[in-house]
N, C-alpha and C positions, 0 to 999 in steps of 0.2 A: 504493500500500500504506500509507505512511502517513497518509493521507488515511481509511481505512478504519480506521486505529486510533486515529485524534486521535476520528473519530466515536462512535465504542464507550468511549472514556474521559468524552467528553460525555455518551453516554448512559448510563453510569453517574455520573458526577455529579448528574444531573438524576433519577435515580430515587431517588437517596441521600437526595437536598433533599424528595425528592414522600412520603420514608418518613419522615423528621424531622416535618415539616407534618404528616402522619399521625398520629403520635406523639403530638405537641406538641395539637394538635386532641381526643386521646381524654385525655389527662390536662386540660387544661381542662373540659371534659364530666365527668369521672371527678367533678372538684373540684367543680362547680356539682354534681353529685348529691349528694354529702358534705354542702356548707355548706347545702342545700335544706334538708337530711332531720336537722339535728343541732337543739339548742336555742339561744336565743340566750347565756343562760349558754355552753354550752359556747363558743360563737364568740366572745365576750369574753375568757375565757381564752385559747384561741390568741392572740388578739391582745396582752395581757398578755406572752406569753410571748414569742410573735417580737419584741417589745419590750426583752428582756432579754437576748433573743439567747443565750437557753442550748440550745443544740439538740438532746442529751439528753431533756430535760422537753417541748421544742416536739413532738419524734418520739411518745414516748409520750401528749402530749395528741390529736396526731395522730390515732395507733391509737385511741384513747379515742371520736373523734370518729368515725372510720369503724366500728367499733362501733354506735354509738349512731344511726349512719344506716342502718346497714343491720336494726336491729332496730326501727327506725321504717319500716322498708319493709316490713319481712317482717311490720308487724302492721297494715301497711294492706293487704297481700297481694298484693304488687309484692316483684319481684328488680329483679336489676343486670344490664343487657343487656352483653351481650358483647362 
């Protein structure tokens, strides 16, 4: 018996790890569509900012920036796959 639940706490750790990777895998993906689809102004500024480490102004350039990629997608007439 506990043999049969040491295995079911394994495989719940191991799916946990497989959903993190998942995760971790579409926000990198997320971010290359972002920095593709923005101007290189905008990407200098990010970098300006994470530099300053004010995180405030870094969020909001952020927003600015996913903005600005997705209205450079939607006028090449491409979305954001899901």
């Amino acid at each position: 018996m506990a043999d049969v639940l040491e295995l079911k706490a394994l495989k719940a750790r191991l799916e946990e790890k497989e959903q993190k990777a998942s995760l971790e895998a579409a926000k990198d993906q997320f971010l290359d569509e972002v920095l593709s689809n923005i101007s290189e102004q905008s990407f200098l500024r990010l970098v300006d900012l994470a530099a300053t480490g004010k995180k405030d102004l870094l969020k909001t350039a952020l927003l600015h920036c996913f903005m600005e990629a997705a209205a450079n997608k939607a006028a090449k007439g491409e979305g954001w796959e899901v």
